[in-house]
C-alpha positions in Angstrom: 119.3 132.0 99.1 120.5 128.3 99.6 120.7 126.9 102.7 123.5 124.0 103.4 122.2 120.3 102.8 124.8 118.7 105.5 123.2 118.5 108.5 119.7 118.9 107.2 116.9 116.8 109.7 114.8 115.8 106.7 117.7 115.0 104.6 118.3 112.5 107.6 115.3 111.3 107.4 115.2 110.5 104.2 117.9 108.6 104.0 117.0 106.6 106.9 119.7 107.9 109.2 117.1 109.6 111.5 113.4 106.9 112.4 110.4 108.8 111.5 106.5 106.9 111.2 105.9 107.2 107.5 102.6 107.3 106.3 103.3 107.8 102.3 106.4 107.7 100.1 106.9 107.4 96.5 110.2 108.2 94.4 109.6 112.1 95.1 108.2 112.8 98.5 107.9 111.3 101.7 105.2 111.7 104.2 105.4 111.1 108.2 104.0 112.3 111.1 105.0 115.2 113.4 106.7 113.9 116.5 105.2 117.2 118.3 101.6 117.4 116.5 99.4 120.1 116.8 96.2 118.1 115.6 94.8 114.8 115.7 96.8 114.2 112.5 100.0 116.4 111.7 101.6 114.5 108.8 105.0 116.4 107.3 104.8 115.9 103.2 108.7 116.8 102.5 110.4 116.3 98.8 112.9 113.6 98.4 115.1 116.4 96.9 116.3 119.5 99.0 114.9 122.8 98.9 115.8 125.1 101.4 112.7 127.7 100.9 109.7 128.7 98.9 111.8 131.7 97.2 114.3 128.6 96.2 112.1 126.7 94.2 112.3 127.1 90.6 110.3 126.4 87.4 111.7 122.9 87.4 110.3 122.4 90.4 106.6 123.2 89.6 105.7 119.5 89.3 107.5 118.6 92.2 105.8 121.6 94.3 102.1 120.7 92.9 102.6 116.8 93.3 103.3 117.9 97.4 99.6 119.1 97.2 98.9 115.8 95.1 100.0 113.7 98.2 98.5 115.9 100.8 95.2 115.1 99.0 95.7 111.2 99.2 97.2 111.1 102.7 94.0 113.3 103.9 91.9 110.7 101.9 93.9 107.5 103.2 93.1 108.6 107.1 89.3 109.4 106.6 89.7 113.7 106.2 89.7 113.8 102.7 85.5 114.6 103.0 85.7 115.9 105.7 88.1 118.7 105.5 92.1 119.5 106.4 94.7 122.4 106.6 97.5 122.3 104.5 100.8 125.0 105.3 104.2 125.7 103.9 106.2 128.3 106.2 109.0 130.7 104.4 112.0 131.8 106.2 112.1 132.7 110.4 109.6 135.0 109.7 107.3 132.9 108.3 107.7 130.2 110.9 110.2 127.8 109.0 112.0 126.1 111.6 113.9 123.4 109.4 115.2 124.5 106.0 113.7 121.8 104.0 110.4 122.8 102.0 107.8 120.7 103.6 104.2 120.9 104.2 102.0 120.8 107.1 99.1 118.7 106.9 96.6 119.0 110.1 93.1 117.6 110.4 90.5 116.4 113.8 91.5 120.0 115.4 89.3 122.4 116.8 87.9 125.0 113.4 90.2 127.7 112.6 93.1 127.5 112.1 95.6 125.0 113.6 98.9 126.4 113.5 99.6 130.1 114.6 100.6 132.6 111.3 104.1 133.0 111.0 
């Protein structure tokens, strides 16, 4: 399932068509925050390359997938959560809560314990 690239928001802003408040970027991901958080921090970790969904990432993807999780880790770190602890989610598909069909994780920390963002 492949969903189209041309109007995508994260495509947007990546290319610096659409302002965002990054927080991290290197040549494969960038990192900003959520312009409607649901925690103290809410920080988006979205590949520079387009993904629609989880069920369209493929093997050559596996290093881009784990280095998301590599960046959530430092971002965490870099705003004082890394010790202290942090949620990380990826939503699949309407049903699973994806709203925008570019792979992207949700990292949340300083919330209330349990879980910050409702299951899909």
């Amino acid at each position: 399932m492949s969903h189209e690239t041309g109007d995508c928001l994260f495509c947007r802003i990546r290319d610096g068509e659409v302002p965002s408040t990054k927080v991290y970027e290197d040549e494969q991901v960038i990192a900003f925050k959520d312009i409607n958080p649901k925690a103290p921090l809410h920080v988006l970790i979205v590949p520079r390359k387009h993904i629609a969904t989880i069920n369209d990432i493929t093997e050559a993807d596996a290093g881009l997938a784990g280095h998301l999780f590599l960046v959530a880790k430092q971002v965490a770190a870099d705003a004082g959560y890394g010790d202290i602890g942090y949620q990380v989610q990826m939503n699949c598909l309407k049903g699973g809560g994806q709203v925008i069909f570019h792979i992207h994780l949700h990292l949340l920390a300083g919330g209330r314990s349990g879980p910050l963002l409702p299951a899909g």
